[in-house]
C-alpha atoms as an extended CHARMM CRD file, in Angstrom:
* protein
*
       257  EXT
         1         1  UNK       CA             35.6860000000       92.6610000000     -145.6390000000  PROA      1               0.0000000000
         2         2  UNK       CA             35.3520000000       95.8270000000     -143.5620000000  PROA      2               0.0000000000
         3         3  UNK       CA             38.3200000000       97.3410000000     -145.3850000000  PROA      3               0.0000000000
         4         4  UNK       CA             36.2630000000       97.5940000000     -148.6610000000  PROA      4               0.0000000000
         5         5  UNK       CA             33.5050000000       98.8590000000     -147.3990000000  PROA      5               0.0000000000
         6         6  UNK       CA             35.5620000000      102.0470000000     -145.9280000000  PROA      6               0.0000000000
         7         7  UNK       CA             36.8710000000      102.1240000000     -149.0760000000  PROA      7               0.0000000000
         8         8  UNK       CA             33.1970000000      102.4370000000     -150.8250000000  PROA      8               0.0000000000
         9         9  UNK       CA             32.6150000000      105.8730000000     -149.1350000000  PROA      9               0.0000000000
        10        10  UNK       CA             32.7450000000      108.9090000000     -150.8970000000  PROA      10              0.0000000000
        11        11  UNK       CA             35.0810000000      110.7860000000     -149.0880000000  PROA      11              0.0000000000
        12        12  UNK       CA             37.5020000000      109.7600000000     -146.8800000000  PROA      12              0.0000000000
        13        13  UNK       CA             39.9130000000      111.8450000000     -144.9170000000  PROA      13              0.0000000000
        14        14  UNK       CA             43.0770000000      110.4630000000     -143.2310000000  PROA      14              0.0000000000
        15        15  UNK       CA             44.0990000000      111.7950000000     -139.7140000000  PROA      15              0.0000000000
        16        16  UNK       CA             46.9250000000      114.5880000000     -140.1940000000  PROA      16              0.0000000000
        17        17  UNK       CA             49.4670000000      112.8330000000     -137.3030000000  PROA      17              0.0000000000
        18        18  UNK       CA             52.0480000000      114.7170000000     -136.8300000000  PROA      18              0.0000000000
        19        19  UNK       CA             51.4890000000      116.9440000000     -140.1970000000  PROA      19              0.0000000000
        20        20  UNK       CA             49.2960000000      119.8430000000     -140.0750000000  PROA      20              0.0000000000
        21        21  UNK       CA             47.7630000000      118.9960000000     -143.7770000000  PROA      21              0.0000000000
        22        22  UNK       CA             44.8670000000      116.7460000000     -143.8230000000  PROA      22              0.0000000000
        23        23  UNK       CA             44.5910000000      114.2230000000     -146.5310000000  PROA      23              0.0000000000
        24        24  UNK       CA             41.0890000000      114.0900000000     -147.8230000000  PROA      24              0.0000000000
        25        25  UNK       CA             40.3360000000      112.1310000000     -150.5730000000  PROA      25              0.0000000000
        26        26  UNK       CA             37.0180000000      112.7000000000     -153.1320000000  PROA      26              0.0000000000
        27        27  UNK       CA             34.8220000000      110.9320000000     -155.5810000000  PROA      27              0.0000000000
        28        28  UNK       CA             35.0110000000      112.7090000000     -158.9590000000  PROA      28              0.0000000000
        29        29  UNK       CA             31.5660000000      114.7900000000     -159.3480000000  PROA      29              0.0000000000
        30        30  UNK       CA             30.8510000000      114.5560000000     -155.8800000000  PROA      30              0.0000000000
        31        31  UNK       CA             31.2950000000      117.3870000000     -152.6060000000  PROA      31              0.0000000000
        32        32  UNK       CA             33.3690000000      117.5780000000     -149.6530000000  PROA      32              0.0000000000
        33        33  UNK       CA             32.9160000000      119.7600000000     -147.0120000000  PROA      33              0.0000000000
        34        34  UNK       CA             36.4850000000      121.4680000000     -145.5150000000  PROA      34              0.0000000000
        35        35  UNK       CA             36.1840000000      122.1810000000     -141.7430000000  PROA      35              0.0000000000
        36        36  UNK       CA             38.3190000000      124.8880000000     -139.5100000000  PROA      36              0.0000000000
        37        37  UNK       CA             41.0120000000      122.7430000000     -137.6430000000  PROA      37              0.0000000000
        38        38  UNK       CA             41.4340000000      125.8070000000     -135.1950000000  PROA      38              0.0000000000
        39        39  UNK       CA             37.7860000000      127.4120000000     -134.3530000000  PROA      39              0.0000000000
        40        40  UNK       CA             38.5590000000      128.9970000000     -131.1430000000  PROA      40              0.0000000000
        41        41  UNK       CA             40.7420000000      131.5650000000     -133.3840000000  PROA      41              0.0000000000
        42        42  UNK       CA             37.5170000000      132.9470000000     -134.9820000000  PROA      42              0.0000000000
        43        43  UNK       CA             36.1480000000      133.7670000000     -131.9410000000  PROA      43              0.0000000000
        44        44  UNK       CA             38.0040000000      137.1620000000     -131.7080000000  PROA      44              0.0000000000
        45        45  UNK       CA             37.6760000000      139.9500000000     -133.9320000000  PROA      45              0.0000000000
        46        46  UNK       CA             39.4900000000      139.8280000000     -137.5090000000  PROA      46              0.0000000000
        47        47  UNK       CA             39.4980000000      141.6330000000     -140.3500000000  PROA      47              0.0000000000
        48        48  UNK       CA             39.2750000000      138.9840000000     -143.1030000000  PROA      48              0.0000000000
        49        49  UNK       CA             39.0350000000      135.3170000000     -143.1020000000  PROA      49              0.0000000000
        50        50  UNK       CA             39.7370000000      133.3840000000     -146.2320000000  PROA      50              0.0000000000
        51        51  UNK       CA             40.1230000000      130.0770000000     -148.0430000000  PROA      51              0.0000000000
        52        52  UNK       CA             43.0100000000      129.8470000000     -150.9370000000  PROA      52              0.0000000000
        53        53  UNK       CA             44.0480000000      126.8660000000     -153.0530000000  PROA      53              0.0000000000
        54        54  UNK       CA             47.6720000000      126.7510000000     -153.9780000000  PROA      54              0.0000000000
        55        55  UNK       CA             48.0330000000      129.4230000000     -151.6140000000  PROA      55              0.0000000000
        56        56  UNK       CA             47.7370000000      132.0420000000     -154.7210000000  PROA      56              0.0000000000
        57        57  UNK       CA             43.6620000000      131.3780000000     -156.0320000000  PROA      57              0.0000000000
        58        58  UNK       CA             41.4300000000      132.7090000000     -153.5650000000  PROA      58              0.0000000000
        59        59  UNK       CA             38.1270000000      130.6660000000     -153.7830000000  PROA      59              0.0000000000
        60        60  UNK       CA             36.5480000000      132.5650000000     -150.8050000000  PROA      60              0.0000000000
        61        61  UNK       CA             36.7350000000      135.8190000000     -148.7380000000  PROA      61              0.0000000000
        62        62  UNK       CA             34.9210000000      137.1680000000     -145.8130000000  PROA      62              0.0000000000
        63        63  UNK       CA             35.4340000000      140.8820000000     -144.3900000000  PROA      63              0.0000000000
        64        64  UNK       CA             34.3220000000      141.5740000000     -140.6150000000  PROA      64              0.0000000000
        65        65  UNK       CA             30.1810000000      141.8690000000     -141.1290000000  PROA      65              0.0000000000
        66        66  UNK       CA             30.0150000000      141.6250000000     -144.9460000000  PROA      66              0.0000000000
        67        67  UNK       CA             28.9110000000      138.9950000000     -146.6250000000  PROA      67              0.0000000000
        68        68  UNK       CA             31.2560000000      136.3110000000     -148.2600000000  PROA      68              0.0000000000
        69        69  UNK       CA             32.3680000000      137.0930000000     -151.6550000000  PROA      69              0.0000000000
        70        70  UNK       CA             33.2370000000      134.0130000000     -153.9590000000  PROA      70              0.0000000000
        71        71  UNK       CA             35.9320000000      134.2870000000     -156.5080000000  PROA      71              0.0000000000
        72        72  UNK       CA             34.6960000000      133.7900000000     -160.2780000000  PROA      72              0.0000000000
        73        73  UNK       CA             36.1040000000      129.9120000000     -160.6470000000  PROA      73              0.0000000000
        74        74  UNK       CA             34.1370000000      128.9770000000     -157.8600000000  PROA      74              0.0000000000
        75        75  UNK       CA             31.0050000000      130.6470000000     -158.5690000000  PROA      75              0.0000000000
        76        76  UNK       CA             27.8510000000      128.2510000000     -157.9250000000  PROA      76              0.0000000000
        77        77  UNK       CA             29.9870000000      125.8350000000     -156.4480000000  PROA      77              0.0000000000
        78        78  UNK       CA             31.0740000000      127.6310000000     -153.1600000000  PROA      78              0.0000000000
        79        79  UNK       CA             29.2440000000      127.2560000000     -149.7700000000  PROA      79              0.0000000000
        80        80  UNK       CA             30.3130000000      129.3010000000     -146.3400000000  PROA      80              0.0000000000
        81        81  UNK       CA             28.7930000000      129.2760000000     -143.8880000000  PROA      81              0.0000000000
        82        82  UNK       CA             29.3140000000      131.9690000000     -141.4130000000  PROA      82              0.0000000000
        83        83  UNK       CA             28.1850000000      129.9920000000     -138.4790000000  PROA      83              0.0000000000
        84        84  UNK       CA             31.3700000000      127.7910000000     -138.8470000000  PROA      84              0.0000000000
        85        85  UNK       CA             33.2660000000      129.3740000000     -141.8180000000  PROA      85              0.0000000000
        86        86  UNK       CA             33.7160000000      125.5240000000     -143.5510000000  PROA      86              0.0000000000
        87        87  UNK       CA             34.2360000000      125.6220000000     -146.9620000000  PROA      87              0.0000000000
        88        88  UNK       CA             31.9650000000      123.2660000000     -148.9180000000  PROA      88              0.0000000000
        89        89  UNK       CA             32.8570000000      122.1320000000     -152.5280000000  PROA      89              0.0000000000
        90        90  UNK       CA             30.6730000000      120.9170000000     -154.9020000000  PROA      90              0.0000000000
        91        91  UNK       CA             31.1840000000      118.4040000000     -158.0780000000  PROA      91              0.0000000000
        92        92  UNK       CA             34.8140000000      118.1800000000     -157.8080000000  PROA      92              0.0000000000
        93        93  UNK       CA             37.1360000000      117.2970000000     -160.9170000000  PROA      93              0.0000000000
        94        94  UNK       CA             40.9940000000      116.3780000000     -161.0960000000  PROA      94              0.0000000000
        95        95  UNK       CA             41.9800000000      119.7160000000     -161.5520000000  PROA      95              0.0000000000
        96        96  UNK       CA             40.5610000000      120.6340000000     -157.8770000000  PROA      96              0.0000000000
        97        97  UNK       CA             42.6760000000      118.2180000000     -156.5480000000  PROA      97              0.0000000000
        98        98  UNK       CA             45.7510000000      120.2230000000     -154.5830000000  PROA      98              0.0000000000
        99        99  UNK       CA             46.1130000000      122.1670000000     -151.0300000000  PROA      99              0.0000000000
       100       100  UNK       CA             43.5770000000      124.4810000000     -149.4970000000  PROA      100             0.0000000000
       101       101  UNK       CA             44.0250000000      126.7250000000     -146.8720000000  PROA      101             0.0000000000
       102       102  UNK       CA             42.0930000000      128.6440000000     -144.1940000000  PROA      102             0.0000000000
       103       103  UNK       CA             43.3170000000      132.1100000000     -143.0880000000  PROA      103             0.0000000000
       104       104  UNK       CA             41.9720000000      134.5750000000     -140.8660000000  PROA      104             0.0000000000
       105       105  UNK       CA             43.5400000000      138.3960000000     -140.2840000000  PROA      105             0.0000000000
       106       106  UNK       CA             43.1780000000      140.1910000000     -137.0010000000  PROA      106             0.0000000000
       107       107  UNK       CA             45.4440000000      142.1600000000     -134.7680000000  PROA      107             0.0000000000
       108       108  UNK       CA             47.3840000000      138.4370000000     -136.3050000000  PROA      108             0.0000000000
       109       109  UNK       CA             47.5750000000      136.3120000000     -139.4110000000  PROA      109             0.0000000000
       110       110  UNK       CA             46.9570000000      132.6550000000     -138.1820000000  PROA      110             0.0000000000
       111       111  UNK       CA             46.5650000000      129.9650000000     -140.2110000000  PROA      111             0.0000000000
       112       112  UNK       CA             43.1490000000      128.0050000000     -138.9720000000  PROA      112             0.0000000000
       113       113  UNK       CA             42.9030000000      124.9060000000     -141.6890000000  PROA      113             0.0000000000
       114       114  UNK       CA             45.1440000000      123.1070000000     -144.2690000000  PROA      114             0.0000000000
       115       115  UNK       CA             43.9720000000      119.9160000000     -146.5720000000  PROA      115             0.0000000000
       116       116  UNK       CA             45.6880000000      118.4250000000     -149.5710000000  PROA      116             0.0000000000
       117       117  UNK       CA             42.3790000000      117.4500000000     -151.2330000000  PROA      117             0.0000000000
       118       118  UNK       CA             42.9620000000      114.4170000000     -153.9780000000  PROA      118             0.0000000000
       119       119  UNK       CA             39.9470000000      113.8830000000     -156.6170000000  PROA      119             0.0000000000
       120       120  UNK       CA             39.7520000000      110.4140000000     -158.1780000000  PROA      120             0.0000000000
       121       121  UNK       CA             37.4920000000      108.7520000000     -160.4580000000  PROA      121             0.0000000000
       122       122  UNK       CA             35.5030000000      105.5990000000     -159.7870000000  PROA      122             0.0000000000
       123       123  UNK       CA             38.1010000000      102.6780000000     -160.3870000000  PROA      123             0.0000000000
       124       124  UNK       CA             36.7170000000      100.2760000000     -163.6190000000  PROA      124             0.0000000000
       125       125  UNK       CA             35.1840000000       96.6430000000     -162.7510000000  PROA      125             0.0000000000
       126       126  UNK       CA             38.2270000000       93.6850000000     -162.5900000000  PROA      126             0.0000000000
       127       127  UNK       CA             38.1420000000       90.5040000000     -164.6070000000  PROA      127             0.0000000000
       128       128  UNK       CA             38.8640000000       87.6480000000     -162.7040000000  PROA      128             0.0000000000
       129       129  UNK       CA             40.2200000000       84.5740000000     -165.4720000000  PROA      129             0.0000000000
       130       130  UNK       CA             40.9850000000       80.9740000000     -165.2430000000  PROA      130             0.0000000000
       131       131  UNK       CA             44.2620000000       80.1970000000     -166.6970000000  PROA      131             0.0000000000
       132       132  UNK       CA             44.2270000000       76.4050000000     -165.3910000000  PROA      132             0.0000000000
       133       133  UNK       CA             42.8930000000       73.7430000000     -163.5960000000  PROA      133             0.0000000000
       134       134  UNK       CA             44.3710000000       70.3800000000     -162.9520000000  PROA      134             0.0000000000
       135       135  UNK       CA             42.3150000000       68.0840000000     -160.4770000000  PROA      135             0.0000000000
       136       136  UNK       CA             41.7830000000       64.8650000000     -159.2810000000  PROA      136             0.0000000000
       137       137  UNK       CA             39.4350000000       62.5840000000     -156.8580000000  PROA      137             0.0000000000
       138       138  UNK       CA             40.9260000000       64.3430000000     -153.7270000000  PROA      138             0.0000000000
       139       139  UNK       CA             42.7280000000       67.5240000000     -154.6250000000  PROA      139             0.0000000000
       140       140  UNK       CA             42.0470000000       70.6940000000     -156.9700000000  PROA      140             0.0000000000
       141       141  UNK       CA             44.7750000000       73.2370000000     -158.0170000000  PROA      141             0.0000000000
       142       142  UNK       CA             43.7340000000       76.1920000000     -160.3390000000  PROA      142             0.0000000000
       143       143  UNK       CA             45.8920000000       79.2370000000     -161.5700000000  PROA      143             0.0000000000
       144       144  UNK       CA             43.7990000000       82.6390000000     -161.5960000000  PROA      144             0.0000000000
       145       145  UNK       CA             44.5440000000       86.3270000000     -163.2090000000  PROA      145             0.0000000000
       146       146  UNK       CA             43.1770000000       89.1730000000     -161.4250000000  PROA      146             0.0000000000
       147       147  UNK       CA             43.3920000000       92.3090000000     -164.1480000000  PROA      147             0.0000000000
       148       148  UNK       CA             42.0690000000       95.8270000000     -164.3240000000  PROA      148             0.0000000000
       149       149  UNK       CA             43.2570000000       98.7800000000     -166.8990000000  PROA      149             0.0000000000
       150       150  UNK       CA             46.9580000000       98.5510000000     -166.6980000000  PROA      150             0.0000000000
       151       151  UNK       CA             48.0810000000       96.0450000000     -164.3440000000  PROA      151             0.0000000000
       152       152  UNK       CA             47.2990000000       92.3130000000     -163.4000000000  PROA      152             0.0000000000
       153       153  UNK       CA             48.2610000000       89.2180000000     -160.8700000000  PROA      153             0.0000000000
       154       154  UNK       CA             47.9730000000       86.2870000000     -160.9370000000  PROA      154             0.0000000000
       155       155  UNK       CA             47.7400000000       83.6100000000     -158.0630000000  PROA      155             0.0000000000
       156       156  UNK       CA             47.4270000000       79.7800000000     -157.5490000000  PROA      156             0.0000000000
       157       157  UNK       CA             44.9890000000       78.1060000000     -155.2300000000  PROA      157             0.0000000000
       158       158  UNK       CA             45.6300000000       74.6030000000     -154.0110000000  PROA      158             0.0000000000
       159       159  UNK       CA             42.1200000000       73.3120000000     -152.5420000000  PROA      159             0.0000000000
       160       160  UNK       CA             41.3010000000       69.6840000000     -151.0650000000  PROA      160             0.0000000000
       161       161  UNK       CA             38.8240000000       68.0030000000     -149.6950000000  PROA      161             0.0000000000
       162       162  UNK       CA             38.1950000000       70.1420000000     -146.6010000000  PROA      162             0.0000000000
       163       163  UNK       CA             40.1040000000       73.3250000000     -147.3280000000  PROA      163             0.0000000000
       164       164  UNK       CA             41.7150000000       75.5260000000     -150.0580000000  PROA      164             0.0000000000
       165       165  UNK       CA             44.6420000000       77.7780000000     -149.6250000000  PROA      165             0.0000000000
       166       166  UNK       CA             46.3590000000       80.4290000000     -151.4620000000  PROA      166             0.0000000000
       167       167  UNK       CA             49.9580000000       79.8640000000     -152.8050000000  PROA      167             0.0000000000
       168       168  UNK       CA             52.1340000000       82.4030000000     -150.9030000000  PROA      168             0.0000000000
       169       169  UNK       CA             49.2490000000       84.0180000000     -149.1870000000  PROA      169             0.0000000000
       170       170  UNK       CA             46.7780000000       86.8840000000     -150.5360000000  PROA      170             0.0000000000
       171       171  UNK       CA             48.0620000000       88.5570000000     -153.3860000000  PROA      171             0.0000000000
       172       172  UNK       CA             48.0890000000       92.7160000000     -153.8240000000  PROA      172             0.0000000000
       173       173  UNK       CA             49.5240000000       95.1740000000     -156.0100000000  PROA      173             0.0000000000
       174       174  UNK       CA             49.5280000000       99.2140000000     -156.4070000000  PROA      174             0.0000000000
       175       175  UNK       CA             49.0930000000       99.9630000000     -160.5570000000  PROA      175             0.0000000000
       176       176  UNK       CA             50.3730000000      102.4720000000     -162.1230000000  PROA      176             0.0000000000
       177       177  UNK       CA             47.1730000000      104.6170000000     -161.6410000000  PROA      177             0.0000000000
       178       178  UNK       CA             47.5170000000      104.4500000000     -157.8660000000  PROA      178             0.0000000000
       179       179  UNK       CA             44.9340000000      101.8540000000     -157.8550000000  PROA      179             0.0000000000
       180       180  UNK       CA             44.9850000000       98.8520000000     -155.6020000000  PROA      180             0.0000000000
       181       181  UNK       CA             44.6040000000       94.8100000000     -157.2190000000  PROA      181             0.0000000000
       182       182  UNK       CA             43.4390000000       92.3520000000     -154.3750000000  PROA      182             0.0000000000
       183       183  UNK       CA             43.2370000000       88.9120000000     -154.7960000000  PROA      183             0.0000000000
       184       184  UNK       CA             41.4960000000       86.4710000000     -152.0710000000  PROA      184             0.0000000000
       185       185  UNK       CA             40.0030000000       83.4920000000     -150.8220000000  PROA      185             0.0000000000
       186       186  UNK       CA             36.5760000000       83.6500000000     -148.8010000000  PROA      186             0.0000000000
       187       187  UNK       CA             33.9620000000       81.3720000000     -148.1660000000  PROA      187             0.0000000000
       188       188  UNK       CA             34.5600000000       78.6100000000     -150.7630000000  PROA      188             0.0000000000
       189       189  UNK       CA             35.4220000000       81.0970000000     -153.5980000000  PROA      189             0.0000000000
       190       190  UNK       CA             37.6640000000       83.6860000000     -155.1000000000  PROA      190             0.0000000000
       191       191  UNK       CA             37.8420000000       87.1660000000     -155.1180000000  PROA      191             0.0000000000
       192       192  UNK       CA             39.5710000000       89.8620000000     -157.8900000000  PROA      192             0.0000000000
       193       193  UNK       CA             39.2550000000       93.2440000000     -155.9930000000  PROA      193             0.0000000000
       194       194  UNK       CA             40.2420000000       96.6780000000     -157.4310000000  PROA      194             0.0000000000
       195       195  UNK       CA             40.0520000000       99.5650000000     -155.2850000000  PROA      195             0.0000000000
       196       196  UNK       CA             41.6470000000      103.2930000000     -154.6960000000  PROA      196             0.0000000000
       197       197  UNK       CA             40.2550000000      105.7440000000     -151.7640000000  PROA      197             0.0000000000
       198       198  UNK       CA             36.7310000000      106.2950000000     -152.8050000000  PROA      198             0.0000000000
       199       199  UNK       CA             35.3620000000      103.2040000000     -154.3280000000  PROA      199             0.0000000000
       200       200  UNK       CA             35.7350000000       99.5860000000     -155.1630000000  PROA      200             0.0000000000
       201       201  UNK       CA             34.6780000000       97.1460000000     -157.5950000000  PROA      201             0.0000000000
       202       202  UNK       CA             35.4150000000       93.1750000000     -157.5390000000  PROA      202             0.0000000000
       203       203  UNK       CA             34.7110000000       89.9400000000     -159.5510000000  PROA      203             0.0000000000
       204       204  UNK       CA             34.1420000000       86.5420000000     -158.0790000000  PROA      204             0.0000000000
       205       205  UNK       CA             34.5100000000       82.9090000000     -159.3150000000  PROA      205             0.0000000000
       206       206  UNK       CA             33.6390000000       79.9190000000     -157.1870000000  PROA      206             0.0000000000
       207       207  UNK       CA             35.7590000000       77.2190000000     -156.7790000000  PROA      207             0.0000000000
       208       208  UNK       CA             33.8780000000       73.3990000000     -156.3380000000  PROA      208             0.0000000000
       209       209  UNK       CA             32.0520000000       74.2820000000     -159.7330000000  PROA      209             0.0000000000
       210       210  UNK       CA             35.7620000000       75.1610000000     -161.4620000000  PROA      210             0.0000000000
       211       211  UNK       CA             37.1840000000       71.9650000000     -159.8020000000  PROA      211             0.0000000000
       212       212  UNK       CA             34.5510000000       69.4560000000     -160.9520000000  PROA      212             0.0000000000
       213       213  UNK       CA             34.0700000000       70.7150000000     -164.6350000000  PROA      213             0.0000000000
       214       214  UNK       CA             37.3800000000       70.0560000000     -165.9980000000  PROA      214             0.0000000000
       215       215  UNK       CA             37.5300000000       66.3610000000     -165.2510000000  PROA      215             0.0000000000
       216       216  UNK       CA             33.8810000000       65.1880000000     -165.8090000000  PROA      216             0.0000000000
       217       217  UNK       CA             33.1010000000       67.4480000000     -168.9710000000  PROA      217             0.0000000000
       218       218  UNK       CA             36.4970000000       67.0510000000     -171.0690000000  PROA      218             0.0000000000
       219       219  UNK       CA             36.9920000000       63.2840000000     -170.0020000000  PROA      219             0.0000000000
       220       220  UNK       CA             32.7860000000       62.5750000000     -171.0360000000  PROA      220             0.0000000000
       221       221  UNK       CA             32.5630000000       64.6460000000     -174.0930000000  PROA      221             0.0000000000
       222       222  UNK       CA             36.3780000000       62.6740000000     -174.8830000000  PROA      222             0.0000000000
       223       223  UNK       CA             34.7380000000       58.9820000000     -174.4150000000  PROA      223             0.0000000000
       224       224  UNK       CA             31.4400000000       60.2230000000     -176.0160000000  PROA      224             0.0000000000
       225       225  UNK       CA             33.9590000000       61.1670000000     -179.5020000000  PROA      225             0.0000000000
       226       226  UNK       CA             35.9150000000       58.2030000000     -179.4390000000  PROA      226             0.0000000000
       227       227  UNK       CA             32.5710000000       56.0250000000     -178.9760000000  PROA      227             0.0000000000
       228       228  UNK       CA             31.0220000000       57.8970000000     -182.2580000000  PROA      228             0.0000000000
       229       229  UNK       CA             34.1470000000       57.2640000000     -184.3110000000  PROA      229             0.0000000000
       230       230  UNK       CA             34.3620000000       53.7030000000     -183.0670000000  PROA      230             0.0000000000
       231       231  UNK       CA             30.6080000000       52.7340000000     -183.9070000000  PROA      231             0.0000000000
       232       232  UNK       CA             31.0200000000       55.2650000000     -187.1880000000  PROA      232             0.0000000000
       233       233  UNK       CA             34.0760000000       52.7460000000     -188.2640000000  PROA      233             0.0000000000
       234       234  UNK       CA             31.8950000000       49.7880000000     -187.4610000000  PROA      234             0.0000000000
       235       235  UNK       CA             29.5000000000       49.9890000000     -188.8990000000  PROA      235             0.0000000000
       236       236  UNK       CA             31.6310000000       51.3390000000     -192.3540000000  PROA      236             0.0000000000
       237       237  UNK       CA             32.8330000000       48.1590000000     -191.9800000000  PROA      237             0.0000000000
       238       238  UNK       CA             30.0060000000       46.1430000000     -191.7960000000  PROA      238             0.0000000000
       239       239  UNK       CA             28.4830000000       47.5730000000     -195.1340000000  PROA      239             0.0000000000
       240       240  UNK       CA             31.3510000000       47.0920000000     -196.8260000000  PROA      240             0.0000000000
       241       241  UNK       CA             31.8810000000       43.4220000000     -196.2470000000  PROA      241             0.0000000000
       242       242  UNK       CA             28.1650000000       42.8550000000     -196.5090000000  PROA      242             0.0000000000
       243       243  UNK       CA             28.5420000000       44.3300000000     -200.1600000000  PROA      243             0.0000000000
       244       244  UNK       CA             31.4790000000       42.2000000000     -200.7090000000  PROA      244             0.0000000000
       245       245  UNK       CA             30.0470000000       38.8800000000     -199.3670000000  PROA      245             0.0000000000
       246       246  UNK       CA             26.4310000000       39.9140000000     -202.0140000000  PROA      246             0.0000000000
       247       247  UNK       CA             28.1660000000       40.5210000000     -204.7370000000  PROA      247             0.0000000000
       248       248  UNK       CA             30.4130000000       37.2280000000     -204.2020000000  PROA      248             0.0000000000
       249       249  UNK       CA             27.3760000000       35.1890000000     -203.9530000000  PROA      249             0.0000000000
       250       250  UNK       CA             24.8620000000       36.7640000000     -206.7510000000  PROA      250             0.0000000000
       251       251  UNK       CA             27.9080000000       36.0940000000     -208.8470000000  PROA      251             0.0000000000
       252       252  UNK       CA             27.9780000000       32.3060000000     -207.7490000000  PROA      252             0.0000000000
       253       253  UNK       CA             24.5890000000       32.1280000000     -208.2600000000  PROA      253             0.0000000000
       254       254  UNK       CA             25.1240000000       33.0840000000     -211.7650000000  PROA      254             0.0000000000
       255       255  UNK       CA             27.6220000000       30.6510000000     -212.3870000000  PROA      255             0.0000000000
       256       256  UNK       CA             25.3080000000       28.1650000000     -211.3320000000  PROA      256             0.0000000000
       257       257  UNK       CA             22.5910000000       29.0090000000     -213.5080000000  PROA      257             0.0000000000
């Protein structure tokens, strides 16, 4: 279960390998705080350091001993401080999602940071839904459907009387909104899990109580009809020959008079 909660945190930022670019990945609404990859750079002298997105907006410039001057779209939203020269962003939305670079200009032009920042929303809660269940006195075998906006899976989970196992193994799928479906067995139940980056939601069925209702509720409420129709029909019957049988003897009584 570790993996989910990594995935619950608000930002997460993937290691850049053998890339230069960072991946960092954002909550909608929420900040994220851009760090020089190169800070022994900025300990010499330079003219102007920088931050860009799309290498063509600039969101943040800093002359040698002048304070930093924060384009227009970023105004309010814009934190840099000089001690470090990270770039902090506040309540990002889609559209901020893209590259940002970090540039200082001395006797050199050196690049000192690049991130491909991606802003996603929170993903919506999964619906986890029995399609089936067929069971008997030592075996259980339901059919589940794991859905969420645009996708769904469905799985099959075979369960006896010690253990219960899932047909073909744990079940996953990437939606078409780069979301992640994740279905699961833990601890005696079943798990629908839908997840991107930044967040996570689930929904969770147990298993015994979906295993025993099927067979006791339908197969007592089934005897409990048929018992009401038969005594229903029984007694319709009795009344009607009892009527028969009065009227055949107040009319031999009759007779007799």
């Amino acid at each position: 279960m570790s993996i989910f909660l990594i995935l619950g945190l608000l930002v997460c930022i993937e290691s850049p390998g053998s890339s230069a670019v960072s991946r960092v990945f954002v909550l909608k609404g929420e900040d994220v705080r851009l760090d020089v990859q190169k800070p022994d750079l900025l300990k010499g002298d330079f003219h102007l350091f920088s931050w860009s997105f799309k290498s063509k907006y600039n969101v943040v410039q800093l002359f040698h001993n002048t304070e930093p001057i924060v384009s227009n779209n970023y105004t309010g939203r814009v934190e840099l401080p000089i001690r470090n020269y990270s770039l902090r962003l506040k309540n990002l939305q889609e559209a901020d999602s893209g590259f940002y670079t970090a540039e200082m200009i001395g006797d050199e032009k050196h690049t000192v940071a690049e991130y491909n920042v991606t802003v996603q929303e929170r993903v919506s809660p999964p619906v986890l839904t029995v399609g089936s269940v067929s069971s008997s006195s030592d075996s259980c075998n339901l059919t589940v459907t794991c859905s969420a906006q645009d996708s769904s899976i469905s799985s099959t989970v075979t369960c006896d009387t010690q253990t219960c196992s899932q047909e073909g193994g744990e079940r996953s799928e990437v939606t078409t909104s780069d979301t992640s479906l994740y279905v699961y067995l833990s601890s005696g139940s079943i798990y629908c899990n839908h997840s991107d980056q930044v967040s996570w939601s689930e929904d969770m069925k147990e298993i015994e109580p979906l295993c025993h209702q099927v067979p006791g509720s339908e197969r007592v409420s089934g005897i409990s009809a048929c018992l009401v129709k038969t005594v229903l029909l029984s007694v319709g019957l009795i009344i009607m020959v009892s009527a028969v049988i009065s009227v055949h003897l107040l009319d031999r009584r009759r007779k007799h008079e």
